[in-house]
Structure formats: structure tokens, C-alpha cells
N, C-alpha and C positions, 0 to 999 in steps of 0.2 A: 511449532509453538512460538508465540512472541506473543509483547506486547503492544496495546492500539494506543496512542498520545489522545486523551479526551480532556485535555487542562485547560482547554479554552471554553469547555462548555462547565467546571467543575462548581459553580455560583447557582450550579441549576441542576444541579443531581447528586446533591447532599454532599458536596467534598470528594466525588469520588473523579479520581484523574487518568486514570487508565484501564483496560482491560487485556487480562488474562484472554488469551485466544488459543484456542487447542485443537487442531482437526488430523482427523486420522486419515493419511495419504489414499485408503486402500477405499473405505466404507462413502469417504468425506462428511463422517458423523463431524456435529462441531460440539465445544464445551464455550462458554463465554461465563468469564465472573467477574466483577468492578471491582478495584482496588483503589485506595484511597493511597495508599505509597507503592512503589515496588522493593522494597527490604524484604532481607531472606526470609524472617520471620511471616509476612506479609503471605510471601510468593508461596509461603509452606503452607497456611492455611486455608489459600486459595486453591494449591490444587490438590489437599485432603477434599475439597469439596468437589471436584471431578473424579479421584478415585471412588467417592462414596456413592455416585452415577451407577456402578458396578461393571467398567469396563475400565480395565485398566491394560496401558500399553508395554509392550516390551521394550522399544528403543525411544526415543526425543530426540529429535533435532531442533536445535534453535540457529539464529541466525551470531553471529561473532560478536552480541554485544554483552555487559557485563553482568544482567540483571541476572541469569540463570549461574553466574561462578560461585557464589557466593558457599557457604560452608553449610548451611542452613540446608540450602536446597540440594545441594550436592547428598549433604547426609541422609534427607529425605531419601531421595531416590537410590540410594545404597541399602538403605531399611527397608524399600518396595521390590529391591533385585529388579532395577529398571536402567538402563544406559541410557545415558545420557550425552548426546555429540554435540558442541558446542563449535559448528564449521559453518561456511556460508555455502548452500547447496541451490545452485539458480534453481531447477524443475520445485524443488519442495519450498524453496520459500516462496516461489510463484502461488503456491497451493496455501498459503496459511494469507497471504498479500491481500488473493482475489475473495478468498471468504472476508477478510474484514474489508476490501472495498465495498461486496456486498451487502453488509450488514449498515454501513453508512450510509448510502446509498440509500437501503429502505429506510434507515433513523432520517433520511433530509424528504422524500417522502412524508413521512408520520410527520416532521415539523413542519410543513408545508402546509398540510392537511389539520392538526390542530392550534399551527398557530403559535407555536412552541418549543424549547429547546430542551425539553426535560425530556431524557430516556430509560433513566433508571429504570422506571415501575415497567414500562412494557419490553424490556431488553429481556426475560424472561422468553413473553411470546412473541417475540424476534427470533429466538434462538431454535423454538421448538417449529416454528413455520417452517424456519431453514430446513430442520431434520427432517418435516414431512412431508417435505418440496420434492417432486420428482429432479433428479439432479441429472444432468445431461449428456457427463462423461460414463456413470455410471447405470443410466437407461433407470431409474428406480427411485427408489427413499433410501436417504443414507438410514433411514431406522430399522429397514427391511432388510438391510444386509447382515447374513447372520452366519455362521460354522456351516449351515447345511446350504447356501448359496455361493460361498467365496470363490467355489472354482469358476463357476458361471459368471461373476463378476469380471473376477481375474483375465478370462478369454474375451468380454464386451471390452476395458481398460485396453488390453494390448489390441486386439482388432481395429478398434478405433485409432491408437497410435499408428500404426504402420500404417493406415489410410491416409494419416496428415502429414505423410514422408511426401505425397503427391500433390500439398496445396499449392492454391495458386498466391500469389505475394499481391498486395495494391500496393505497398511503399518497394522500392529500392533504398540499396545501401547507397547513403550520401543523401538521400533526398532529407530536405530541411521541413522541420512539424514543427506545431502546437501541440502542446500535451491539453486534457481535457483537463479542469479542475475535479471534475467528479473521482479523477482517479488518485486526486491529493488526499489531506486528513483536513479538517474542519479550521480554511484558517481564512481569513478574509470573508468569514458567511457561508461558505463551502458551496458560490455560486457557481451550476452549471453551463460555466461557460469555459471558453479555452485559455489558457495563457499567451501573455504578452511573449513571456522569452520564444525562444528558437531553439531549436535541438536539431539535431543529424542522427539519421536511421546507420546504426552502427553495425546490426546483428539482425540475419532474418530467421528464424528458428519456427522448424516446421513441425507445428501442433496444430489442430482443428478445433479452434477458430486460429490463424497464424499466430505470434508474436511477433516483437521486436525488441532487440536493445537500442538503447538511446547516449548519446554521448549530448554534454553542453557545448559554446559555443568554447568554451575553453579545454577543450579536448577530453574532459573528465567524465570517464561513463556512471550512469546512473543504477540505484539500487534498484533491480527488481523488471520485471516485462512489462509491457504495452501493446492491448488489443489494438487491432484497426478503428474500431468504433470511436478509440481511445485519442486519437491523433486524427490533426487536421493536416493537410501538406499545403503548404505556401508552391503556391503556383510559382510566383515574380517574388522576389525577394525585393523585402520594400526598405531601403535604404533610410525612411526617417524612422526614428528611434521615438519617443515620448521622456518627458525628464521628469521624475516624479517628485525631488527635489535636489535646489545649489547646495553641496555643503559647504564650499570653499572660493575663496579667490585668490588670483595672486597678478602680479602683473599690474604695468601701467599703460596707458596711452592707448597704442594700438597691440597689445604684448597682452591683453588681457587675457587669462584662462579662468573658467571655474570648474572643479572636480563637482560632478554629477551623477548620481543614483538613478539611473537608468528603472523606468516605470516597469515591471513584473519582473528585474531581472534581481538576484541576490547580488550583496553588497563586494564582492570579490571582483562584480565588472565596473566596479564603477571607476572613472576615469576624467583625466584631465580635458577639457574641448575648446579649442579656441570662441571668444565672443561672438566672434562673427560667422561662425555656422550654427551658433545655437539662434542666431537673431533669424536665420532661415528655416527654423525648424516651426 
């Protein structure tokens, strides 16, 4: 379970800034409800609206952040006799990541196609396509998975794992990418195209389709995996940078430096550069 950041589209879908997202590891049934805060109060009544679905879970995992500690929600789920783990779990939060990559995904799609940035009214039948979608790991419809199928499921789920013990890799560790924007959340227009920064394939982790983990140019690994589809690799590593803006000077004469924000990269690289190799850039 977690939550998706929609705050940049919220001018255009009634105030609501994020989504409750719930998918069950085993069925990958999904729940999606819009929330206008995340407070406890908020996050209670959001997912009475997923227990009243008529499936309700034994365990919760979230990912380490704080919107699920709260006392509100804690109490809920002590009143449902549901556990609740509050740890960072790479394979399961892979699995709640890749549903909401896909669900945005389709919503830039639909905005493409009408024109528009409004998804409230059809996030509904977003959510039920999902469920009636034959799903891939699972050979089926996460609707069709039921008590009298689980075992059959359970043998397609591990079958398929021990086959992706034998994938083949297209990245090496150390090879330097592009990450795809699609695989971001909604921010600069949520253009599909790749990013400017650079990253290093830190992690190759054998699933079908592969993954990867990613580290930055500053040694700091990234939340969460990366298909292939998902990454571009930099053949030649291209030594000119882009300045997206000066924020600083200092220096006289020939001593000149200005601190510069580095075009796709966050604000942690940005860095002093003498005059005279920006004048070559």
C-alpha cells in the first residue's frame, strides 16, 4: 500500500492530491481512492471504503513513510485484526510502484487523447480495466482469482519466478543510463521522454522482465526498480553538461566563478564552474 503524489494536477480534480493505492501481492487485485489530505482521519475513511469492496487483507505492508503511523490508522487496523508492517520491502514495493506507474501511464494516455488533465471522474474505470486486464505474472484476471484457484495461481507466480533466475541482463553493473520520465510521477507535463541526469546500474536482480537498481552520480541509490524498457544507456559519455540557470557569482577578473543548476539534475549537484569553461559550453 502507499500513497501516489497527484498535487500538481489537484486545480483540475476537485482539490484531490493524492491516491490511496492497495494491491494484493498474491491476486494483484488493485483498490484506488483520491484523497484530498493524507491525515489519519482522511486515510480511515479511505480505506473503510476498500474494506466495504468485501475483501479484506490479513497483513499491510507500507513503505517507511509516516502517513500510515498515525493512531487513527493504527487503531483502525487493530479494530479489523489486520497487521500492519511499516518496513521498506524492495520485491513488494516493486509491486504497489509498478501498479501506480501503470495507472499513470494510462491517465497521460486519456490526457492525450481528450485533451485534458482531469482524472477523477474516469479513475473509477481505470481501476476496474486494471482488474479485468489479463495480468501477466499471474496468466489471468486479478478478478478471477478466487479460494478455489489460489493453489493454481501460487504454482504459475513461483514457476515463473525460478525461470527469471535464468534471464539474460542488456545493462551491466556500472553501465551509466537515462531513466525514462514515464517512470516518474506527473512533474514537468509528465513527458515521455528520458532524462537529462545520468545514473549507474548498481543492482541486476533476476525477474522476468529483468530489473535494476540505480545509484545517482553522487553515490546515493534510488527508491524502488527499473525495467529495461525503462532506461536508455549512454554509449559515450558526453562530457557537456546543459546550465538550466546562474544562481551565483563570485570572483574578479580572470578568478571569475558562477554556482550553476545543472539542466535535469536536482539541486544537491549544483556547483561552482570557472567562467571560462561555461563560455565553451
Amino acid at each position: 500500500m502507499d500513497l501516489a503524489d497527484m498535487q500538481s494536477m489537484q486545480k483540475f480534480n476537485d482539490g484531490y492530491r493524492y491516491l490511496l493505492v492497495c494491491i494484493d501481492v498474491f491476486s494483484k487485485y488493485a483498490w484506488v481512492v483520491p484523497l484530498k489530505n493524507k491525515t489519519g482521519p482522511t486515510l480511515v475513511e479511505a480505506f473503510k471504503v476498500i474494506l466495504a469492496s468485501g475483501r479484506k487483507p490479513e497483513k499491510i505492508m507500507t513503505d517507511q513513510g509516516t502517513e500510515f503511523l498515525n493512531r487513527h490508522f493504527r487503531a483502525l487496523m487493530k479494530e479489523e485484526d489486520i497487521e500492519l508492517y511499516n518496513t521498506y520491502n524492495e520485491t513488494k514495493a516493486s509491486i504497489v510502484e509498478r501498479l501506480i506507474r501503470t495507472l499513470k501511464t494510462k491517465m497521460w494516455r486519456y490526457f492525450t487523447a481528450k485533451k485534458t488533465m482531469r482524472y477523477i471522474d474516469m479513475l473509477p474505470n481505470l481501476v476496474y480495466s486494471y482488474n479485468h486486464s489479463v495480468h501477466r505474472s499471474i496468466r489471468t484476471r486479478p478478478v478471477d482469482v478466487t479460494a478455489g484457484n489460489e493453489k493454481e495461481m501460487w504454482h504459475t507466480l513461483y514457476d515463473e519466478h525460478s525461470v527469471a533466475k535464468n534471464v539474460k541482463y542488456k545493462f551491466r553493473i556500472g553501465d551509466q543510463v537515462r531513466i525514462s520520465k514515464m517512470k516518474r510521477t506527473f512533474e514537468k507535463g509528465y513527458l515521455p521522454n528520458f532524462s537529462k541526469e545520468i545514473f549507474t546500474i548498481s543492482k541486476q536482480i533476476p525477474r522476468d522482465p529483468p530489473v535494476y537498481k540505480l545509484k545517482d552520480l553522487d553515490g546515493e541509490e534510488l527508491k524502488g526498480t527499473f525495467y529495461e524498457k525503462e532506461l536508455q544507456k549512454i554509449i559515450k559519455e558526453d562530457d557537456v553538461y546543459e546550465i538550466e540557470k546562474i544562481l551565483k557569482k563570485r570572483g574578479r577578473g580572470n578568478n571569475v566563478h558562477y554556482l550553476v543548476k545543472w539542466l535535469g539534475y536536482p539541486s544537491k549537484f549544483n556547483s561552482w564552474v570557472p567562467a571560462s569553461e561555461i563560455n565553451k559550453i
